[in-house]
Every structure is written in structure tokens, then in C-alpha cells.
LUMFI-629301 format. One record per residue (C-alpha): x negated, y, z negated; residue number from 1; residue in three letters. Coordinates in nm, 2 decimals, always signed. Example, Ala and Ser with C-alpha at 12.3 -4.5 7.8 and 13.67 -1.06 7.14 Angstrom:
<pts>
<pt><X>-1.23</X><Y>-0.45</Y><Z>-0.78</Z><vexgu>1</vexgu><pado>ALA</pado></pt>
<pt><X>-1.37</X><Y>-0.11</Y><Z>-0.71</Z><vexgu>2</vexgu><pado>SER</pado></pt>
</pts>
This chain:
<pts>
<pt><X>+1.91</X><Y>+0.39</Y><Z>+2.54</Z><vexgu>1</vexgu><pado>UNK</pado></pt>
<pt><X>+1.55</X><Y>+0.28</Y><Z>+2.67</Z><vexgu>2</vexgu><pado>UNK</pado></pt>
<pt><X>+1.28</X><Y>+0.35</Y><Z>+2.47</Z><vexgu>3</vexgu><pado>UNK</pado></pt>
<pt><X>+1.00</X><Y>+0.56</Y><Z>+2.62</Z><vexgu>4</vexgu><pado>UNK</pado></pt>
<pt><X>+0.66</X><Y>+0.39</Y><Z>+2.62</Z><vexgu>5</vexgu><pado>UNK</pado></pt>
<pt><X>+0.35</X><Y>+0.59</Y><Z>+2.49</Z><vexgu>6</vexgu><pado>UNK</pado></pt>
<pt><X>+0.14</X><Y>+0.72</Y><Z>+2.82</Z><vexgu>7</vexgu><pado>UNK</pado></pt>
<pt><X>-0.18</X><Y>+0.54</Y><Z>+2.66</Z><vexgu>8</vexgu><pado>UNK</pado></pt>
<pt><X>-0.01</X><Y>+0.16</Y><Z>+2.75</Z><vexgu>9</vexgu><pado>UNK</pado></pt>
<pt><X>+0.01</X><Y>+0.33</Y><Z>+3.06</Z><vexgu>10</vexgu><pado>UNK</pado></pt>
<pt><X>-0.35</X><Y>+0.38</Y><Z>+3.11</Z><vexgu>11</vexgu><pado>UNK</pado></pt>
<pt><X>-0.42</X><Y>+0.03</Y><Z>+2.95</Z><vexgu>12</vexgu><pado>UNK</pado></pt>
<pt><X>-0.20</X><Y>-0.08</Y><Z>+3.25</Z><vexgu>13</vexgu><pado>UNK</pado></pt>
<pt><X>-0.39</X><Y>+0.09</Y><Z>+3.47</Z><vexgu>14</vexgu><pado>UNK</pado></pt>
<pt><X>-0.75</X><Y>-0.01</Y><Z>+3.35</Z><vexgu>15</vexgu><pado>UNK</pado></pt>
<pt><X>-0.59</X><Y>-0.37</Y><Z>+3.45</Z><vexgu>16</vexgu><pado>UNK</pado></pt>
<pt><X>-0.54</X><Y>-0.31</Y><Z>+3.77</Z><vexgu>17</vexgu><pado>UNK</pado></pt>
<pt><X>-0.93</X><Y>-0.24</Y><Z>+3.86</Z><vexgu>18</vexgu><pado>UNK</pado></pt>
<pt><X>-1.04</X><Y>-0.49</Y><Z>+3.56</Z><vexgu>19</vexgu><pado>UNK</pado></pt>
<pt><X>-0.83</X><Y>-0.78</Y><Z>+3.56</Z><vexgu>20</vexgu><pado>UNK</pado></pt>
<pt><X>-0.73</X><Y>-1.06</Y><Z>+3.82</Z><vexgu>21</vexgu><pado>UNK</pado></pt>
<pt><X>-0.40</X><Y>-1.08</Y><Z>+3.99</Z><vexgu>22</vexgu><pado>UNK</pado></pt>
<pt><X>-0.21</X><Y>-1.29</Y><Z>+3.74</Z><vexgu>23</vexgu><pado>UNK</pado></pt>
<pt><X>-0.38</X><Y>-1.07</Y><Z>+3.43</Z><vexgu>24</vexgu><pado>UNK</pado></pt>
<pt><X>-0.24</X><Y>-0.80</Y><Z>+3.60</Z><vexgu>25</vexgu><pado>UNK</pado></pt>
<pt><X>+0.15</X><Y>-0.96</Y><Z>+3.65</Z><vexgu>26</vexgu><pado>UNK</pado></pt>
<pt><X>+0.11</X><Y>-1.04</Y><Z>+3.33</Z><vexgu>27</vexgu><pado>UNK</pado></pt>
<pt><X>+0.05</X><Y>-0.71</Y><Z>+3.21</Z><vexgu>28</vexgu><pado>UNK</pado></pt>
<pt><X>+0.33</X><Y>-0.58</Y><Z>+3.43</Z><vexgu>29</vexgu><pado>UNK</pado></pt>
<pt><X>+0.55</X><Y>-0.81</Y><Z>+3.32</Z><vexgu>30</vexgu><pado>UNK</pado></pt>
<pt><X>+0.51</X><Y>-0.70</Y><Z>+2.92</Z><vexgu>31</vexgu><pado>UNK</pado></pt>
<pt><X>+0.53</X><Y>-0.29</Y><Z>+3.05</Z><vexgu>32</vexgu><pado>UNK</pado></pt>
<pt><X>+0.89</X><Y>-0.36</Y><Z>+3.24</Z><vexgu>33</vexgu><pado>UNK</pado></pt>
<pt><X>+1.03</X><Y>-0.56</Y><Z>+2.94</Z><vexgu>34</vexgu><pado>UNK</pado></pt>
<pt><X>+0.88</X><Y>-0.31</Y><Z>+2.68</Z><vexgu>35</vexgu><pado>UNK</pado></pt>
<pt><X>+1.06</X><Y>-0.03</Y><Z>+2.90</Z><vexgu>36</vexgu><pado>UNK</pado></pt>
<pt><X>+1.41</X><Y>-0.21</Y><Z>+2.85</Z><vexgu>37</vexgu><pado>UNK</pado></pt>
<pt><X>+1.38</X><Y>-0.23</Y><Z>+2.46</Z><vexgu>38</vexgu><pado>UNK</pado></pt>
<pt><X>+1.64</X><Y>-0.04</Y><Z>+2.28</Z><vexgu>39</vexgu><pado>UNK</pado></pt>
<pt><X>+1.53</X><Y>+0.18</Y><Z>+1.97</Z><vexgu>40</vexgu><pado>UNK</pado></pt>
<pt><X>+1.60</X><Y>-0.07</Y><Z>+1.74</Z><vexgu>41</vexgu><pado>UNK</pado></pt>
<pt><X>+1.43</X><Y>-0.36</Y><Z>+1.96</Z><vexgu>42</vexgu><pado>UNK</pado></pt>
<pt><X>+1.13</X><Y>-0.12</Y><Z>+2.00</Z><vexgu>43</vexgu><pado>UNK</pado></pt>
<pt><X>+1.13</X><Y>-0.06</Y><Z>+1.65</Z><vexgu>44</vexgu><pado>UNK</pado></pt>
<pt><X>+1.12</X><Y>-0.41</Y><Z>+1.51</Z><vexgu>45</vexgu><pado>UNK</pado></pt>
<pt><X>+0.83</X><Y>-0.47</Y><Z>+1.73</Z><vexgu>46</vexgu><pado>UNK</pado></pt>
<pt><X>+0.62</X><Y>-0.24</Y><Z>+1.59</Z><vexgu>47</vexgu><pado>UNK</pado></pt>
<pt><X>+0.67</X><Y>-0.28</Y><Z>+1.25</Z><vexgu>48</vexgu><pado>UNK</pado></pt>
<pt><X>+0.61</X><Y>-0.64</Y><Z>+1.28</Z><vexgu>49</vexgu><pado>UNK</pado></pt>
<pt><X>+0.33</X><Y>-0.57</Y><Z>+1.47</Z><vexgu>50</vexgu><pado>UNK</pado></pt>
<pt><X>+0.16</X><Y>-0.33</Y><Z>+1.16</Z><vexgu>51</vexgu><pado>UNK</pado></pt>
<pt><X>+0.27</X><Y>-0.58</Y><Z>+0.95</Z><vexgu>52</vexgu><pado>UNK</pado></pt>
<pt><X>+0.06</X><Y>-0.83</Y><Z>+1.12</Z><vexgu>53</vexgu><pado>UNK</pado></pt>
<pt><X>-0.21</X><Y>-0.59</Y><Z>+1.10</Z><vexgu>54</vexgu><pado>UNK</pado></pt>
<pt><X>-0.19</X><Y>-0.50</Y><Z>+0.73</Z><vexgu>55</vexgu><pado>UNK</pado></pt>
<pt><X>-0.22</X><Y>-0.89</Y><Z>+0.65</Z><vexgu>56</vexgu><pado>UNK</pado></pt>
<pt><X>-0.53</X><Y>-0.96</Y><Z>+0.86</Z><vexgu>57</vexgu><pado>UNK</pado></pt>
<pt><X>-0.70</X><Y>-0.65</Y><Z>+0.72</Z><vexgu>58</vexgu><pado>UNK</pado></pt>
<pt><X>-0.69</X><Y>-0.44</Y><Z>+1.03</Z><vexgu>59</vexgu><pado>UNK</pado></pt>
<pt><X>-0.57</X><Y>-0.14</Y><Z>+0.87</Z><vexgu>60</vexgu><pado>UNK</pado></pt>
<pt><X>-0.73</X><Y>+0.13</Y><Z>+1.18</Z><vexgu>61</vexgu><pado>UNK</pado></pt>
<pt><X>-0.43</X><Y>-0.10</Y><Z>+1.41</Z><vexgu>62</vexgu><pado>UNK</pado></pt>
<pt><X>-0.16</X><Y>-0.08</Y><Z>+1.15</Z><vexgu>63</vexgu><pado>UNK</pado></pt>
<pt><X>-0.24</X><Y>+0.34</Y><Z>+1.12</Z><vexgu>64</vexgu><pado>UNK</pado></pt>
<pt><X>-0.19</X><Y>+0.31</Y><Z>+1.51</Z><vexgu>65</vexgu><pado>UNK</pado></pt>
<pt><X>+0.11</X><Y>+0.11</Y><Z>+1.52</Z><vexgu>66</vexgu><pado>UNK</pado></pt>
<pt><X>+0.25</X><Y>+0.32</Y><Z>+1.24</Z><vexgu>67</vexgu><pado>UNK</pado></pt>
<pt><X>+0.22</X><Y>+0.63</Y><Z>+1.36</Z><vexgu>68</vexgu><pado>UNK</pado></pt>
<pt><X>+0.36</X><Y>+0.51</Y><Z>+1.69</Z><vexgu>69</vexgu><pado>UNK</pado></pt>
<pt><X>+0.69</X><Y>+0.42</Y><Z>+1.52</Z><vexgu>70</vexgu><pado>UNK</pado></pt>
<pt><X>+0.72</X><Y>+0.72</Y><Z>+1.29</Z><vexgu>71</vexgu><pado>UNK</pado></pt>
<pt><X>+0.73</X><Y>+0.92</Y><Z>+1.64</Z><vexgu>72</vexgu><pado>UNK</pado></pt>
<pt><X>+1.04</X><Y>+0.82</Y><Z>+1.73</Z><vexgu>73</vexgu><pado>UNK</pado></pt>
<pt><X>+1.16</X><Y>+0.69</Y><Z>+1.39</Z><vexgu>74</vexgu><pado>UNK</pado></pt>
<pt><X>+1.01</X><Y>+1.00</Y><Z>+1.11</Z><vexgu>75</vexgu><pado>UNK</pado></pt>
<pt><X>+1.16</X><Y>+0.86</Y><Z>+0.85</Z><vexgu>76</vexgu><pado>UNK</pado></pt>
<pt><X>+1.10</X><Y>+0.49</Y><Z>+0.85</Z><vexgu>77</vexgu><pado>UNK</pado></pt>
<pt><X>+1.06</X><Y>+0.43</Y><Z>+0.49</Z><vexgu>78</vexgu><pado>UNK</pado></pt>
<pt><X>+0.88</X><Y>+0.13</Y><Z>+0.51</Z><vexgu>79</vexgu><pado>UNK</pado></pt>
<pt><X>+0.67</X><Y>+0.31</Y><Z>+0.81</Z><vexgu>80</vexgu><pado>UNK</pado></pt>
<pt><X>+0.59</X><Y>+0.58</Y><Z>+0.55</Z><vexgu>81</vexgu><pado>UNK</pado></pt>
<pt><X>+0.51</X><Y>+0.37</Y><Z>+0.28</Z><vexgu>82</vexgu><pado>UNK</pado></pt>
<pt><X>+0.26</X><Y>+0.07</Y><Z>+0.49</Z><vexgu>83</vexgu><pado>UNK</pado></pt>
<pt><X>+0.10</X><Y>+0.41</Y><Z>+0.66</Z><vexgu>84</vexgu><pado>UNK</pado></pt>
<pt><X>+0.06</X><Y>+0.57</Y><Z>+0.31</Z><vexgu>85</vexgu><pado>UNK</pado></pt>
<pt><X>-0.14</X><Y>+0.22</Y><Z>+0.19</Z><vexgu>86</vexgu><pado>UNK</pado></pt>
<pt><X>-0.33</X><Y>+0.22</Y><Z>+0.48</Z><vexgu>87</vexgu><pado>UNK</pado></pt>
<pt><X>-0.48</X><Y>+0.54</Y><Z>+0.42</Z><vexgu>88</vexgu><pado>UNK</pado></pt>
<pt><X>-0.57</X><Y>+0.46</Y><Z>+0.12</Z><vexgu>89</vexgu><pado>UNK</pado></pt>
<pt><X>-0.74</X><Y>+0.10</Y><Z>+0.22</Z><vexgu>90</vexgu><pado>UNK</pado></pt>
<pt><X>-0.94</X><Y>+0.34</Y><Z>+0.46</Z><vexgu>91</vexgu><pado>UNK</pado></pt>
<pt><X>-1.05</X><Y>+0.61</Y><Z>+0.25</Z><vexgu>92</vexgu><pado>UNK</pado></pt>
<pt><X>-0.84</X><Y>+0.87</Y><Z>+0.35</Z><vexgu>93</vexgu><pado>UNK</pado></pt>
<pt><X>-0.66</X><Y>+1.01</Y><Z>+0.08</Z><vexgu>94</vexgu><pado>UNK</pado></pt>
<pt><X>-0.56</X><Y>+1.33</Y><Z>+0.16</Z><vexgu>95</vexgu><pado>UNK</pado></pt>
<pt><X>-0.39</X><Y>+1.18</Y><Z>+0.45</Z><vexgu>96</vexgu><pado>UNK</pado></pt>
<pt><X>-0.20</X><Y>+0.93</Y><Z>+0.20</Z><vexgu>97</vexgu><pado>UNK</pado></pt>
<pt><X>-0.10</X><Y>+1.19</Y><Z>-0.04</Z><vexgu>98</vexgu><pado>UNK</pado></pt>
<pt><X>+0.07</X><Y>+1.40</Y><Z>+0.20</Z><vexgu>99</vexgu><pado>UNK</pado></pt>
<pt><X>+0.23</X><Y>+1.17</Y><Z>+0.36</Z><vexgu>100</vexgu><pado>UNK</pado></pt>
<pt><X>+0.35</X><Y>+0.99</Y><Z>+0.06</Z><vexgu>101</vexgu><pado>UNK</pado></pt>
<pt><X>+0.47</X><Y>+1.34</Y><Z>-0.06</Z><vexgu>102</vexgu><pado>UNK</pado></pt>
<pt><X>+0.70</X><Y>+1.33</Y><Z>+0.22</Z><vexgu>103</vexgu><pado>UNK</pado></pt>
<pt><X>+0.79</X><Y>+0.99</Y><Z>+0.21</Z><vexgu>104</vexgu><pado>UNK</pado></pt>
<pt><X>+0.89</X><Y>+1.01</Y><Z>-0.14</Z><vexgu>105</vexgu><pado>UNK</pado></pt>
<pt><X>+1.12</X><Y>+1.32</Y><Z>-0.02</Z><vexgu>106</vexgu><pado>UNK</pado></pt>
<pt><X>+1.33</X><Y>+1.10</Y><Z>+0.24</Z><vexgu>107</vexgu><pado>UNK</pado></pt>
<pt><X>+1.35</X><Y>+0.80</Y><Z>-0.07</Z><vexgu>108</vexgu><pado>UNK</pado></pt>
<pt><X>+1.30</X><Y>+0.92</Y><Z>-0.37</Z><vexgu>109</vexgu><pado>UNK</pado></pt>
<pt><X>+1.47</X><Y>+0.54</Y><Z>-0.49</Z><vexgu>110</vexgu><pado>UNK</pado></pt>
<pt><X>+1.17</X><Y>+0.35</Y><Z>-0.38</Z><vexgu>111</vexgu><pado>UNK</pado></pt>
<pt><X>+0.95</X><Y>+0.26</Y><Z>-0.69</Z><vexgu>112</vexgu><pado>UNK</pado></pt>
<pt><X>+0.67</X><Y>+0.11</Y><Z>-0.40</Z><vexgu>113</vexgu><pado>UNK</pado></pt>
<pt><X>+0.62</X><Y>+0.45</Y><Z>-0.23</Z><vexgu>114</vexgu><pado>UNK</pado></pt>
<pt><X>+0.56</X><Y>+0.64</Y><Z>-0.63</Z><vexgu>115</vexgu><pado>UNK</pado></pt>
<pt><X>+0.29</X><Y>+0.36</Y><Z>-0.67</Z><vexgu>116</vexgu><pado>UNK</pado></pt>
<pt><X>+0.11</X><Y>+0.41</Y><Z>-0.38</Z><vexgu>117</vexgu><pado>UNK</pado></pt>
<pt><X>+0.10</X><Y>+0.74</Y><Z>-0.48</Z><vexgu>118</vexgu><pado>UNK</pado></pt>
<pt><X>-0.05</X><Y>+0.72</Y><Z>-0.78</Z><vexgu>119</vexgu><pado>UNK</pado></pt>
<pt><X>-0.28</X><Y>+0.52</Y><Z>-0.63</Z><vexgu>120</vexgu><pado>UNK</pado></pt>
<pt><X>-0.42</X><Y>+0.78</Y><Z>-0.38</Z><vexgu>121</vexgu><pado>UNK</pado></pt>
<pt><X>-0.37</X><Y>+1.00</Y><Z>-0.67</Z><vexgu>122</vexgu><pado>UNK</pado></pt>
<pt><X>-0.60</X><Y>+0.80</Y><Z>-0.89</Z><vexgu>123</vexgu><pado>UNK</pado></pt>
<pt><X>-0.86</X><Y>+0.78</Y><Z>-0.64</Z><vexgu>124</vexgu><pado>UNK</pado></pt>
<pt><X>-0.92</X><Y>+1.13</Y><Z>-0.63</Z><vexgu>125</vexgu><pado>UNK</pado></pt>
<pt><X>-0.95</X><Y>+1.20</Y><Z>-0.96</Z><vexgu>126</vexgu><pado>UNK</pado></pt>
<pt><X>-0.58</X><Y>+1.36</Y><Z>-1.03</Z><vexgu>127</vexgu><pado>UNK</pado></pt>
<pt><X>-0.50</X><Y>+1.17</Y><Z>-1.36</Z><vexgu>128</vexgu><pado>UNK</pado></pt>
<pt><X>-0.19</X><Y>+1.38</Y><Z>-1.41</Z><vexgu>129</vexgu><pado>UNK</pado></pt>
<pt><X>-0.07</X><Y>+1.37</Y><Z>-1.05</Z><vexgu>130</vexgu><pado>UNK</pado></pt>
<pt><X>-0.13</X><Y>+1.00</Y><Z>-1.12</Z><vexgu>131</vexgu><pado>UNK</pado></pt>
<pt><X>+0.02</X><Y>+0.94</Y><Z>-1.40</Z><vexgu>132</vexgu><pado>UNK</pado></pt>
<pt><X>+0.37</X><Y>+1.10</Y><Z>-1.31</Z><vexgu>133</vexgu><pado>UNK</pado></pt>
<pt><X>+0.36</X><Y>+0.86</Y><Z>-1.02</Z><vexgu>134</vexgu><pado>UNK</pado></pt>
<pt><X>+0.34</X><Y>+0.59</Y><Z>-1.15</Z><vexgu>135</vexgu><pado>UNK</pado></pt>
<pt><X>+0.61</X><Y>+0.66</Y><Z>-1.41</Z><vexgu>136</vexgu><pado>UNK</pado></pt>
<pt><X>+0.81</X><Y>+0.74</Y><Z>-1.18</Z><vexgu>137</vexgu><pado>UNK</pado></pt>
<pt><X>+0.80</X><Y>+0.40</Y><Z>-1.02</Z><vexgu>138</vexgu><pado>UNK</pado></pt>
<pt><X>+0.82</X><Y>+0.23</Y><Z>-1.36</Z><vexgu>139</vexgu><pado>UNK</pado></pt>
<pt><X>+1.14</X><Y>+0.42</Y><Z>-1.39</Z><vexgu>140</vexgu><pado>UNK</pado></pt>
<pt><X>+1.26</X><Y>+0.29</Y><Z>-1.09</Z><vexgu>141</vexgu><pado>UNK</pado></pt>
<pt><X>+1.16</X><Y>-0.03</Y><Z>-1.17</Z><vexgu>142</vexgu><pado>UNK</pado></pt>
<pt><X>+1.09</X><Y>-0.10</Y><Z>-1.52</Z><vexgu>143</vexgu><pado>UNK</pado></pt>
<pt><X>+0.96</X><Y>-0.46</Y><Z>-1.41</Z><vexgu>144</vexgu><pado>UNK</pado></pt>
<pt><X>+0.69</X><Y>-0.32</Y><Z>-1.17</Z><vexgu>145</vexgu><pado>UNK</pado></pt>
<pt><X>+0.41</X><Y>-0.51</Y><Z>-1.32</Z><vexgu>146</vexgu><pado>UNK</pado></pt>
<pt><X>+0.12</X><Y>-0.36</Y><Z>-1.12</Z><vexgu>147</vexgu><pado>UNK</pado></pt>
<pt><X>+0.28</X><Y>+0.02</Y><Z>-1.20</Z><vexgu>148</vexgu><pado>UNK</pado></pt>
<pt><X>+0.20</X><Y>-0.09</Y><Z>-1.58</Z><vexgu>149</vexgu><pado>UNK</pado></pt>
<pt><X>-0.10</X><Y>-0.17</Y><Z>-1.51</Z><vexgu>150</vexgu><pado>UNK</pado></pt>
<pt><X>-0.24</X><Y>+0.12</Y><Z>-1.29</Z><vexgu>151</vexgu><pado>UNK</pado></pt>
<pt><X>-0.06</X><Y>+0.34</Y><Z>-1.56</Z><vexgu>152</vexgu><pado>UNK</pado></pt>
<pt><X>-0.27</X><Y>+0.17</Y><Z>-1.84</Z><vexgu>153</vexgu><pado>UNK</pado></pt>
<pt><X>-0.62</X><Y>+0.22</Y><Z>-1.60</Z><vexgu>154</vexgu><pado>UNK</pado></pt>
<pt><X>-0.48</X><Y>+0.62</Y><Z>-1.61</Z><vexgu>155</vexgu><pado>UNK</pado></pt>
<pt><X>-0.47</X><Y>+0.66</Y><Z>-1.97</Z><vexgu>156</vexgu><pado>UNK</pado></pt>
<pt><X>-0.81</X><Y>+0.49</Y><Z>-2.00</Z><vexgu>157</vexgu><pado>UNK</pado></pt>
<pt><X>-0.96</X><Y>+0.75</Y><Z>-1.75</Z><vexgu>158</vexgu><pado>UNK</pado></pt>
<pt><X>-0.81</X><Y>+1.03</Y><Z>-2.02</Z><vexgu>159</vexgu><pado>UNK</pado></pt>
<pt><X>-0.98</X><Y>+0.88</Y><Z>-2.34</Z><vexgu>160</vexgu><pado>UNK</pado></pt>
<pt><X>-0.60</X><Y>+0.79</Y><Z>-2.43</Z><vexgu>161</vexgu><pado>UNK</pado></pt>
<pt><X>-0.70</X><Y>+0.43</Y><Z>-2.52</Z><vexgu>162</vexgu><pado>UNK</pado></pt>
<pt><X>-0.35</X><Y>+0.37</Y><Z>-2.71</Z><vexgu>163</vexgu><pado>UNK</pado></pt>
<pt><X>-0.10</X><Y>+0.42</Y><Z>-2.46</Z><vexgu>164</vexgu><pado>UNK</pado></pt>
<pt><X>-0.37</X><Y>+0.24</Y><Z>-2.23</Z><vexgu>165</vexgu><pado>UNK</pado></pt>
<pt><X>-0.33</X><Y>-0.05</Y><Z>-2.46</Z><vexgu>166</vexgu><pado>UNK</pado></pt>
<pt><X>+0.04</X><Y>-0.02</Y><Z>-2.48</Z><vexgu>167</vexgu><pado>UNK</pado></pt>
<pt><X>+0.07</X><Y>-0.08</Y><Z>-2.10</Z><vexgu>168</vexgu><pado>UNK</pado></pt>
<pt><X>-0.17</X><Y>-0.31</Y><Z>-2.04</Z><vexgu>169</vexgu><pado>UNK</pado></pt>
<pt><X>+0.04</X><Y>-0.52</Y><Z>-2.35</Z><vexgu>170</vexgu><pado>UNK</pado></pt>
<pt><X>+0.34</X><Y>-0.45</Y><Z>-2.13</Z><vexgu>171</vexgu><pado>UNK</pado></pt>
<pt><X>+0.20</X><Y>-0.61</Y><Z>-1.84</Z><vexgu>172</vexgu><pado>UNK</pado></pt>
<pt><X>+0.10</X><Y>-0.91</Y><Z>-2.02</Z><vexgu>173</vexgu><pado>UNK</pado></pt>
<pt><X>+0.45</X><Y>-0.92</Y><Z>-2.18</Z><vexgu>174</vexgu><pado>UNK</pado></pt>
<pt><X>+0.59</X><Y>-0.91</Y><Z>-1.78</Z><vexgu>175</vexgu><pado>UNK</pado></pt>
<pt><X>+0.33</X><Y>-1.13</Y><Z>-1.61</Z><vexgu>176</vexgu><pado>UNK</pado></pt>
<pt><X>+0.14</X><Y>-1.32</Y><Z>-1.96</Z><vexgu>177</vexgu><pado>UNK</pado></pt>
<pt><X>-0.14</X><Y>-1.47</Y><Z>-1.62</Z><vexgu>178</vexgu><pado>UNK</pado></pt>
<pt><X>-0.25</X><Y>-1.11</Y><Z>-1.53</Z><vexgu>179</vexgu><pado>UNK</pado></pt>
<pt><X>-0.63</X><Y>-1.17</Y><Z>-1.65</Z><vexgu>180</vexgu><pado>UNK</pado></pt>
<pt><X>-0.70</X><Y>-0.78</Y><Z>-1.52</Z><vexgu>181</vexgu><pado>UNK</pado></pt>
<pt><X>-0.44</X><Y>-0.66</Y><Z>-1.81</Z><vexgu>182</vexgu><pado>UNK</pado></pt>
<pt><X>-0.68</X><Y>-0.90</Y><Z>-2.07</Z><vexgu>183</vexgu><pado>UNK</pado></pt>
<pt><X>-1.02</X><Y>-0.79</Y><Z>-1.96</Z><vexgu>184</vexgu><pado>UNK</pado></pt>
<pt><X>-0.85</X><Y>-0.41</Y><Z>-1.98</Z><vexgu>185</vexgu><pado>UNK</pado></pt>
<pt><X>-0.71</X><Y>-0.46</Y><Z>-2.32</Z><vexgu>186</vexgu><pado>UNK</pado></pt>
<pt><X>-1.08</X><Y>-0.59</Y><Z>-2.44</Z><vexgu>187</vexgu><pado>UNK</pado></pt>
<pt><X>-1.23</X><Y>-0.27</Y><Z>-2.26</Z><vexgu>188</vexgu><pado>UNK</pado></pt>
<pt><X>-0.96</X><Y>-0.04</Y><Z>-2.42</Z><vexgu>189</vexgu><pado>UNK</pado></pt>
<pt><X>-1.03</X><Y>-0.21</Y><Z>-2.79</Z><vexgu>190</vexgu><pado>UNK</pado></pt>
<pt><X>-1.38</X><Y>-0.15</Y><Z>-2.73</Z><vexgu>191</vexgu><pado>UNK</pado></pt>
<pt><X>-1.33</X><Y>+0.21</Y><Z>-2.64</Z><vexgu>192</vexgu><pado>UNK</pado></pt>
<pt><X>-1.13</X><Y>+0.26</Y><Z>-2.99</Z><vexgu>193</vexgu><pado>UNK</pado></pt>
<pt><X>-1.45</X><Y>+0.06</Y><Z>-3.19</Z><vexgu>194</vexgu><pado>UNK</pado></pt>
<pt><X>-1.24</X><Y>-0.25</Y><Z>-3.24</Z><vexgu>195</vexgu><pado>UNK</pado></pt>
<pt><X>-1.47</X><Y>-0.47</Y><Z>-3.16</Z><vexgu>196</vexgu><pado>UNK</pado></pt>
<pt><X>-1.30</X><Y>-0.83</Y><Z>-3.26</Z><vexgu>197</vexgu><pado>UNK</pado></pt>
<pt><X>-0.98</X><Y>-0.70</Y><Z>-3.10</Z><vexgu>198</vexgu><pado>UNK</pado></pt>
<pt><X>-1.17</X><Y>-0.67</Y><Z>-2.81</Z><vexgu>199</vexgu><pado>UNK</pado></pt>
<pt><X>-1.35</X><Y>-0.97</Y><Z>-2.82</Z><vexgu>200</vexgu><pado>UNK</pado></pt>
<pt><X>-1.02</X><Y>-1.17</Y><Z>-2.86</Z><vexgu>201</vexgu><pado>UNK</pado></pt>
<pt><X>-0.88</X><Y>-1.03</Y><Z>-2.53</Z><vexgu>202</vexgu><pado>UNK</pado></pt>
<pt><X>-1.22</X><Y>-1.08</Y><Z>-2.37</Z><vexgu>203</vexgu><pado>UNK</pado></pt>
<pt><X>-1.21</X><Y>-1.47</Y><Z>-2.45</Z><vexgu>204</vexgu><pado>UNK</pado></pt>
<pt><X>-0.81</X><Y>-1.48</Y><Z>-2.37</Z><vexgu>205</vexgu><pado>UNK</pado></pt>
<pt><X>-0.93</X><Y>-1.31</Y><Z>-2.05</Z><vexgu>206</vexgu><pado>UNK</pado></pt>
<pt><X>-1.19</X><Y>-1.58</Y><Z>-2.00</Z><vexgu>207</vexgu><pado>UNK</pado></pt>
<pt><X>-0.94</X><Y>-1.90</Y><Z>-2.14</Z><vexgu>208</vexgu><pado>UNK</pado></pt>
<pt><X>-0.68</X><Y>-1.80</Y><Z>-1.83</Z><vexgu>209</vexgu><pado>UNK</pado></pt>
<pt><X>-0.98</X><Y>-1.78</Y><Z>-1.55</Z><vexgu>210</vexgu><pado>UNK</pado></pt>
<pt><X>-1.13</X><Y>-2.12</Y><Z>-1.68</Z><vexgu>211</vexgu><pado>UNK</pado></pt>
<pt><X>-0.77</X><Y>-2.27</Y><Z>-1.65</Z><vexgu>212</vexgu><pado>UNK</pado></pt>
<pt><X>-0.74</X><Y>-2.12</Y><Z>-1.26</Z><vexgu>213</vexgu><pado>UNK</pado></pt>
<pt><X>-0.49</X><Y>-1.84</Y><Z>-1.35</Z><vexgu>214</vexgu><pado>UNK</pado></pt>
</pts>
């Protein structure tokens, strides 16, 4: 089956015709006639490698574009929903990534990645408890998800709960012992509790793994 292109490469196609020169022009035909014959799956592939593309360069306003694109004729692209989802949240919109996360976890509720970005949009607005399910969620999914750990121990910190903060953040050194982040957070945790030369031992480990390029 042919897949339909969106009306708006139309009207870039157009715009060539009274912008362009001739060969910009065949060009451009050219791409619109082979886009026409792509198959779903064809179509499909180009797009997401396309956002992917646009995620790595930073360009997260494209990858929305490109994302949304697919998810019209493909809803529930998980990994659509889930590069969509972090986009919103690269851009500030939150609400969007929340809601959409919501339903992305619906459709896979097996993808540890999808929980954590929703923690994360969680986090950002302030929902520590919305947050923190989350990201246990993907941890039980994934018991190995070192980032998980860590945004779990940044949740507890947020609640004043300064042991289980240090309990994760001890986790993710135990999974990854060159996360400096998980260091400087166990200082900051140990100073929240009023152990000052725990924290100033994770403070100088923190500072030992920078000098050493880690």
C-alpha cells in the first residue's frame, strides 16, 4: 500500500516551483514521486531515522515534527512515543510529555525507558510522588537502569528523605563506580543529614574521578 504524503510537502513542492531553478525543482519532484511509492514500513523507517537524526543534533522542534508525522499513521510506535515524550521535555513542555507518556506507557507497559522519561517530566513539575513511582517502575523493569537510580535518589532528596537518597545514589555507584553525579549527590545528601566528613569524603571521591577524566 502507498503511503499518503502529508499536504504540507505538497506546498513545499509548490513554493519550488516559483522559488527554485529547473533542476532544484526536478530534484524536488523527483524525492515527492519516490516518497509516494514508499510502503508503510519504508515510510516509517524514514521518519524515524530522520527524528533520530534530529534528536542527536539537538533539533528537538524537527524531531516533535517528524514524530508526530509517524505517530499519524503509526499511534503506537513505541519508540515514536517514547523520543516524542523526551523531546517534550528537552523543550519545556511537560504537560505535553506527561500525557503522552501516560499513553505510551499504556501500549508498553514492558519498557523501563518510557517509565523514566516519565519520571522525568514528572520531576520537573514538581510531582515527587508521580515521580517517584515512575521511576520504580523502570527500575523494576530494569533493575540495572543506572540513570533510574540516580533520578530516584535526586527524588528522595527533593522529600528531605536523605537515606533512601543515599541508598540509590550508593546503588548507582555499585552499577556504574565512574558516575561522579552519584558522588557529588552522596556528599550533598551527607550534608543534608549533618555528616559532614561523610560528605566531605564523597566530595573529594567526586573530585579524584573528575581529575583522572572520568
Amino acid at each position: 500500500m502507498p503511503f499518503d504524503m502529508d499536504f504540507n510537502d505538497v506546498k513545499v513542492l509548490l513554493k519550488t516551483v516559483t522559488t527554485n531553478s529547473k533542476k532544484a525543482l526536478d530534484k524536488m519532484t523527483d524525492r515527492y514521486n519516490n516518497f509516494l511509492t514508499l510502503n508503510p514500513d519504508d515510510a516509517k523507517q524514514v521518519y524515524l531515522n530522520s527524528g533520530r537524526k534530529s534528536m542527536a543534533a539537538g533539533d528537538y522542534e524537527g524531531a516533535i515534527k517528524t514524530y508526530r508525522k509517524l505517530l499519524e499513521f503509526d499511534p503506537a510506535n513505541i519508540e515514536a512515543l517514547s523520543e516524542l515524550g523526551k523531546a517534550y521535555i528537552k523543550v519545556g513542555l511537560l504537560n505535553d510529555a506527561v500525557e503522552l507518556l501516560e499513553k505510551a506507557r499504556t501500549v508498553d507497559r514492558s519498557s523501563a525507558q518510557i517509565c523514566f522519561y516519565l519520571g522525568s517530566a514528572y520531576f520537573m513539575e514538581d510531582k515527587n510522588n508521580e515521580a517517584l513511582k515512575a521511576f520504580q517502575e523502570a527500575i523494576r523493569i530494569d533493575p540495572g537502569y543506572v540513570e533510574a537510580h540516580y533520578k530516584l535518589g535526586l527524588v528522595y532528596d527533593s522529600m528531605q528523605d536523605h537515606d533512601k537518597a543515599i541508598d540509590a545514589y550508593k546503588k548507582v555507584t555499585a552499577l556504574n563506580p565512574d558516575f561522579i553525579k552519584a558522588y557529588q549527590s552522596l556528599g550533598l545528601a551527607y550534608e543534608g543529614k549533618g555528616q559532614r566528613d561523610e560528605a566531605i569524603k564523597y566530595f573529594k571521591k567526586a573530585l579524584e574521578k573528575e581529575e583522572k577524566g572520568l
